[in-house]
C-alpha positions as CSV (number, residue, x, y, z in Angstrom):
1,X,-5.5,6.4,25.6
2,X,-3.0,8.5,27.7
3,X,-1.2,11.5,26.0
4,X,1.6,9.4,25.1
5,X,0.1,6.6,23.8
6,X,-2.2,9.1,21.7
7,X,1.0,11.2,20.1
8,X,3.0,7.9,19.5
9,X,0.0,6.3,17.3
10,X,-0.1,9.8,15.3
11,X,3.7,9.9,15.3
12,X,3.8,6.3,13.7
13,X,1.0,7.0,11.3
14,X,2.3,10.2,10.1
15,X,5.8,8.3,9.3
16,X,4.2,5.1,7.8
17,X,2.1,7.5,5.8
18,X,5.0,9.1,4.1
19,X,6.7,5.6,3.5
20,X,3.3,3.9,2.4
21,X,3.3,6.9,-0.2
22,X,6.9,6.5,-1.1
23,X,7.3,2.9,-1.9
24,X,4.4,0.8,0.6
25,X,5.3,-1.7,3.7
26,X,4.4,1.2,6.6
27,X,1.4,-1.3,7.8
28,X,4.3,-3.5,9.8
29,X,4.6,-0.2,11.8
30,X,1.4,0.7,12.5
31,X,-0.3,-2.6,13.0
32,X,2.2,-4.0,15.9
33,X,2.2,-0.5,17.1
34,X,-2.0,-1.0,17.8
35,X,-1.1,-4.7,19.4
36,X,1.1,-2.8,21.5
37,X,-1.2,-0.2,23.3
38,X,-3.7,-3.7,23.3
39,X,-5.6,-4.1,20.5
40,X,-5.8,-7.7,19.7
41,X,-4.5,-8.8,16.0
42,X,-7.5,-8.7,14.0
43,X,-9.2,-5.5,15.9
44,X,-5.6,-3.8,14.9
45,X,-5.3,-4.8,11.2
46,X,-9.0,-3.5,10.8
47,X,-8.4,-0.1,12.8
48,X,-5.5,-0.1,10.7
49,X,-7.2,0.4,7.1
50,X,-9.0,3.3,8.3
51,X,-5.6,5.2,8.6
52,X,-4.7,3.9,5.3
53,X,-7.9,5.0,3.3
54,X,-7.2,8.6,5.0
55,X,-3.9,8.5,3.9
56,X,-4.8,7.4,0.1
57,X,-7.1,10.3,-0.4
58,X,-4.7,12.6,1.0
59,X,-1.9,11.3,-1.5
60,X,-4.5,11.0,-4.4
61,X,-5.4,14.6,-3.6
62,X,-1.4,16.0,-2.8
63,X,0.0,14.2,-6.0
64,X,-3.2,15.7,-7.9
65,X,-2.2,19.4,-6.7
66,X,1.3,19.0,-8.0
67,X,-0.2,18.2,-11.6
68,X,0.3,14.0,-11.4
69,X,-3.0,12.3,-11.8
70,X,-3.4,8.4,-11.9
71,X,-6.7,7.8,-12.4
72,X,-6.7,7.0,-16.0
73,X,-4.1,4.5,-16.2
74,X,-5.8,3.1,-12.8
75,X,-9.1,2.3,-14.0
76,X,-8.2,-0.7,-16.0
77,X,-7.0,-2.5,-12.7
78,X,-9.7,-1.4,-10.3
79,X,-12.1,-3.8,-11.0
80,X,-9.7,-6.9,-10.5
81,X,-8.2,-5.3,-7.1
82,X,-11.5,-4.6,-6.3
83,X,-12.7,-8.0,-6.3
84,X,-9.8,-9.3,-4.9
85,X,-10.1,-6.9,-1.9
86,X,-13.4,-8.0,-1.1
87,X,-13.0,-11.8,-1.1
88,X,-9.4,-11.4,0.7
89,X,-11.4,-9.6,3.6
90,X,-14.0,-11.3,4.2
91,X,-12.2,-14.3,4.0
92,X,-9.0,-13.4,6.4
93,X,-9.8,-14.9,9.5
94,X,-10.2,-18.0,7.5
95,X,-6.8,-18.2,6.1
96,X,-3.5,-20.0,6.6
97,X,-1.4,-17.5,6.0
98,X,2.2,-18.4,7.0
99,X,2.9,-20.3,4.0
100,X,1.6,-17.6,1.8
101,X,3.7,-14.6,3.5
102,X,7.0,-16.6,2.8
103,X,6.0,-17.0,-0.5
104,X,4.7,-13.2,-1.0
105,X,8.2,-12.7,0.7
106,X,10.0,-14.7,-2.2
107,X,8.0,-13.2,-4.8
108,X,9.1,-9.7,-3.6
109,X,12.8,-10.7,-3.6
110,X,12.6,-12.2,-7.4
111,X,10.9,-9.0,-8.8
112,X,13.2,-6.5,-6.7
113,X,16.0,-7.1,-9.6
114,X,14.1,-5.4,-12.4
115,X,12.7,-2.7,-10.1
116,X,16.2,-1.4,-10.0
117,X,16.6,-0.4,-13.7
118,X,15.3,2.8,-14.7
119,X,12.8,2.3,-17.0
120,X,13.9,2.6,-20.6
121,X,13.5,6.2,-22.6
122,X,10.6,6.1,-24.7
123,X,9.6,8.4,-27.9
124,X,6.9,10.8,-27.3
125,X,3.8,9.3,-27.6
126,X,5.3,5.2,-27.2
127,X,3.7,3.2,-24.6
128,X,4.9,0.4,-23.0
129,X,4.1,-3.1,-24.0
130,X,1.1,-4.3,-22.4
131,X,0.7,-7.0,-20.3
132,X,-1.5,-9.9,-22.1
133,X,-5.4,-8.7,-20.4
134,X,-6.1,-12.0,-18.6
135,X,-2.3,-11.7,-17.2
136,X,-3.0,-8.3,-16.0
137,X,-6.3,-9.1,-14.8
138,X,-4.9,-12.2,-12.6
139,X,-2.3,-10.1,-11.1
140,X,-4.0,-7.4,-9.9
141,X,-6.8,-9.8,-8.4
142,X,-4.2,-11.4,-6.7
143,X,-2.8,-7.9,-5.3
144,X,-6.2,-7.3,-4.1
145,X,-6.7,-10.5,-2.3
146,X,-3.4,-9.8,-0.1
147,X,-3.8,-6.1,-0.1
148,X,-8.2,-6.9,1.5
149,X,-6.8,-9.5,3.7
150,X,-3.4,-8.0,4.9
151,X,-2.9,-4.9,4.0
152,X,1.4,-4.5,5.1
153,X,3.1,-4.4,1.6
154,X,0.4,-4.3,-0.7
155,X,1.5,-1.1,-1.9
156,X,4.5,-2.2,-2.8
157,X,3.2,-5.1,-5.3
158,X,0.9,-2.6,-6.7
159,X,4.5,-0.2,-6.9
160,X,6.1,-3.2,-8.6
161,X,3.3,-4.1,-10.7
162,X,2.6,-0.9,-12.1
163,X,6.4,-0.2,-12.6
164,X,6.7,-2.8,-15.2
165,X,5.0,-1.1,-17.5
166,X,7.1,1.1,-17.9
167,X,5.9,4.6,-16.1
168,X,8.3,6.4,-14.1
169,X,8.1,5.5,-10.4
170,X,6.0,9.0,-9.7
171,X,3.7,8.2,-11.9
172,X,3.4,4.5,-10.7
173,X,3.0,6.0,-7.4
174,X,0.3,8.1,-8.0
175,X,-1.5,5.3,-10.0
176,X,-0.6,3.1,-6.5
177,X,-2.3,5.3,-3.8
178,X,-5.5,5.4,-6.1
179,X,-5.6,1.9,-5.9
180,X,-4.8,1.0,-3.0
181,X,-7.7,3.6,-2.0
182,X,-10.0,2.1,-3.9
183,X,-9.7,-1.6,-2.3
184,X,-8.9,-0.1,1.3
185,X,-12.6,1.4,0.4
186,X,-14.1,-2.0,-0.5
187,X,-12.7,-3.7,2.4
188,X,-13.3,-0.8,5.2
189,X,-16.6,-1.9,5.4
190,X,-16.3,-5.6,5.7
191,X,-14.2,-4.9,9.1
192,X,-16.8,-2.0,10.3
193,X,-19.4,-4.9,10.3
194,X,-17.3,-7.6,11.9
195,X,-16.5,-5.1,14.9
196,X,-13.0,-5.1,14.1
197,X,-12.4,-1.3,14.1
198,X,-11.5,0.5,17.5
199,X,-12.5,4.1,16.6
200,X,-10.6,6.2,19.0
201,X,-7.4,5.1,17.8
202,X,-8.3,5.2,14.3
203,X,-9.4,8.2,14.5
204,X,-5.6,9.2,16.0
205,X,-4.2,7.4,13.3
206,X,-6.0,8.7,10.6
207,X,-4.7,12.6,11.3
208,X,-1.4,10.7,11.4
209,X,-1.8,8.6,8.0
210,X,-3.1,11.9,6.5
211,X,-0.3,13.8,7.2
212,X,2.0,11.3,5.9
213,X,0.3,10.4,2.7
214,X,0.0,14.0,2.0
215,X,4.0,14.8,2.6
216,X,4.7,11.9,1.0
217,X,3.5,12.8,-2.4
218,X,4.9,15.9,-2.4
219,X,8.3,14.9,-1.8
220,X,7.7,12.1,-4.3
221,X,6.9,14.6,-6.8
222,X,9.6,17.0,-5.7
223,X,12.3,13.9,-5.5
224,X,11.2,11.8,-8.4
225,X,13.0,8.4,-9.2
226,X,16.4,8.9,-7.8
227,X,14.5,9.2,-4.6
228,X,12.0,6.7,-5.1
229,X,14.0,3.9,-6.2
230,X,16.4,3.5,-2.8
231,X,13.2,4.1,-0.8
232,X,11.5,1.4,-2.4
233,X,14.6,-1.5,-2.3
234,X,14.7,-0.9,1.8
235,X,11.0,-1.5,1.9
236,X,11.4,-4.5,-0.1
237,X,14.0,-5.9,1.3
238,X,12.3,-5.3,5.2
239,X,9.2,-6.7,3.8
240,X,10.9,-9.6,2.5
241,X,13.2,-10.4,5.5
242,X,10.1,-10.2,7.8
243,X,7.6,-12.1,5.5
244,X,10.8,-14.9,5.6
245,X,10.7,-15.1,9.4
246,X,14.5,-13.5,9.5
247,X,13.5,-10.3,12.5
């Protein structure tokens, strides 16, 4: 890679890092970005998640640091995602997956309404109602399979997902990057033994991603919901328009 081509990879990285941490969708940045400096598709979307797992463990350890820990309230999923993670990537090259994006697209579009309510004040020590356990179960799964076979907007989902239960969104956002580290780490190695991981530039892109995810907690933390919220409707709505063929 030429100096250019080595500070624009670390550039985008850093910049989808802080968005991935924000709200989630920074994977259509980074991915086309690899095409463009010739990787092929697959070689990019697997050089791609070792960014994102550096960027996850700096978030998880940023958002940590500022006294917001998710890993209680993420346990319960990780086992689903986990699952889902693995089948969706080792099963990706084998999937139609135009028909699936639109749909993911319309799906994100239909939950966006809800998203924009703040979550309603609860008494100290009321939890919000839970989702039934095999319901929960089959959506995170579900997040897993997309988010081990696609990777660009999973965060979001998990964002949206997480949201409903009422946390606030930096809360939901610390429980997100713990997840979404935990099924980038059971899907890293499915690509590392299919060849689909060209190091040098993932090795760019991971002091890139790092950055980002590690910025992005803080100013989550420091900016809370009324920053959140906005961020995470424009990544909706750009995952949605692109999912729906529209750019």
């Amino acid at each position: 890679m030429s100096p250019v081509e080595i500070a624009a990879l670390a550039a985008g990285g850093a910049f989808a890092g802080v968005v991935n941490t924000l709200a989630g969708g920074g994977s259509m940045l980074t991915v086309p970005l690899l095409v463009m400096l010739g990787l092929p598709g697959t070689l990019a979307n697997g050089t791609n998640r070792i960014g994102i797992l550096a960027q996850n463990v700096a978030a998880v350890s940023s958002f940590r640091r500022a006294g917001v820990d998710g890993l209680a309230r993420s346990l319960p999923v990780l086992v689903p995602v986990g699952a889902g993670s693995l089948i969706g990537a080792i099963a990706v090259s084998r999937l139609a997956d135009d028909v699936f994006e639109r749909a993911f697209g319309l799906v994100m579009l239909l939950v966006l309404a809800p998203t924009l309510r703040p979550p309603r004040a609860r008494a100290p020590g009321e939890s919000a109602p839970p989702w039934p356990r095999w319901a929960s179960a089959l959506v995170f799964f579900a997040i897993g399979l997309y988010g081990g076979a696609f990777q660009a907007g999973v965060g979001i989902a998990l964002l949206l997902a997480v949201a409903r239960t009422g946390v606030d969104l930096v809360t939901a956002n610390a429980i997100k990057v713990l997840v979404v580290g935990a099924l980038t780490l059971v899907a890293v190695p499915v690509f590392i033994a299919s060849g689909q991981v060209a190091w040098p530039q993932a090795a760019v892109l991971t002091a890139g991603f790092a950055a980002g995810g590690w910025l992005g907690a803080r100013v989550a933390v420091r900016g809370g919901d009324r920053l959140i919220r906005p961020v995470l409707v424009v990544c909706v709505l750009a995952l949605a328009g692109r999912m729906l063929g529209a750019y």
